[in-house]
C-alpha positions in Angstrom: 10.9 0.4 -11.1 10.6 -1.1 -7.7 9.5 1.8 -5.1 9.2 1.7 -1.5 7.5 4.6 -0.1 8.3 4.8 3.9 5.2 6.8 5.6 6.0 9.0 8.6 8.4 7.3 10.8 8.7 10.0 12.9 9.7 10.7 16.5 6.2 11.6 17.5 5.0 8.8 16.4 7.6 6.3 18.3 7.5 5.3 22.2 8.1 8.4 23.9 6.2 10.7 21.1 3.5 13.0 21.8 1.2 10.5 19.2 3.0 7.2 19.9 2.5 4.0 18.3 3.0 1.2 20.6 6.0 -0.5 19.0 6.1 1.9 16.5 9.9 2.2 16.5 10.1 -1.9 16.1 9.7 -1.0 12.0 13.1 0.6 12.2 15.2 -2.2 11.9 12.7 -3.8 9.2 12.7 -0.4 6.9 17.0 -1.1 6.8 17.1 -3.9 6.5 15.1 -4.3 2.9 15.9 -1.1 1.4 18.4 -2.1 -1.0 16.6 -4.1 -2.5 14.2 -1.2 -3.6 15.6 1.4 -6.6 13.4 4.4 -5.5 13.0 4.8 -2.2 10.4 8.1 -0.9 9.9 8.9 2.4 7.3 11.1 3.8 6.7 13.3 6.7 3.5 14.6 8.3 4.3 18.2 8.8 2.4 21.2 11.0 2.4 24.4 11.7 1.8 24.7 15.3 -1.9 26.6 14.7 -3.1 23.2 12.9 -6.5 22.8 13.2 -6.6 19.3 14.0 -5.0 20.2 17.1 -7.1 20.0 20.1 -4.9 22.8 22.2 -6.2 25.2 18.8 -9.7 24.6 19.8 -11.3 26.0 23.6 -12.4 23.8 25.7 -11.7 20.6 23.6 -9.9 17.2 24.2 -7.6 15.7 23.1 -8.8 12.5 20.5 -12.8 14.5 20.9 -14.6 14.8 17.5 -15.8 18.1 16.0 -17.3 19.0 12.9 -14.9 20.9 10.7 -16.0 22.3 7.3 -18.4 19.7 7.2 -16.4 16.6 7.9 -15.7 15.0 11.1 -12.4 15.5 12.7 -10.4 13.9 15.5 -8.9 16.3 17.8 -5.3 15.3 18.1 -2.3 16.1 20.7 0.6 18.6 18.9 2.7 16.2 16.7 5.1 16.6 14.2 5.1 20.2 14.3 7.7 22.0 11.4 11.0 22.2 12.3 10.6 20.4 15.8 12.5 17.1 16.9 9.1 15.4 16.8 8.8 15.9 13.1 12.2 14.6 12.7 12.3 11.0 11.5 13.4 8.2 13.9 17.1 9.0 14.5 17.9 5.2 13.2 15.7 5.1 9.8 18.3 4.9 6.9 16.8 7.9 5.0 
C-alpha cells in the first residue's frame, strides 16, 4: 500500500509561527498536489501541554534555543509551539488533511 505520512505542518512551524521554518509553508502546495496518488495518507501533529519541558519559559532564567541537561540527555530549550488545542498546533489552514 503506498503511504504518505505528512510530519507536522503546522501553523507554528510556518512564517509567522512561534518556531518558523523559513519557507516552511512553500510545502503546502507540494503536499496537495501528490496526495492522490497515495492510498493511505497519515498526518501527524507535534502536540504540548503548555508546562512542556522542552520549553524554555518552563525553566528560570533560561533562553530560548540554550541547552540543559534533562534526565541525562541534552535538550534544546525551545519557544512555546504547538501547544494542545491552540491555533499554533493547528495544521496549515491550506494542507488538504
Amino acid at each position: 500500500m503506498k503511504t504518505l505520512v505528512i510530519i507536522d505542518v503546522q501553523n507554528d512551524f510556518i512564517p509567522g509561527g512561534s518556531l518558523a521554518v523559513p519557507g516552511g509553508d512553500e510545502i503546502v502546495s507540494v503536499i496537495n498536489s501528490f496526495q492522490k496518488d497515495f492510498e493511505l495518507i497519515i498526518a501527524t501533529q507535534d502536540w504540548h501541554p503548555n508546562n512542556h519541558s522542552s520549553f524554555a519559559i518552563n525553566h528560570k532564567e533560561k533562553n530560548e534555543f540554550e541547552t540543559i541537561t534533562w534526565n541525562g540527555q541534552t535538550q534544546v530549550l525551545w519557544p512555546v509551539h504547538c501547544v494542545q488545542n491552540t491555533l499554533g498546533a493547528d495544521f496549515h489552514p491550506e494542507l488538504e488533511t
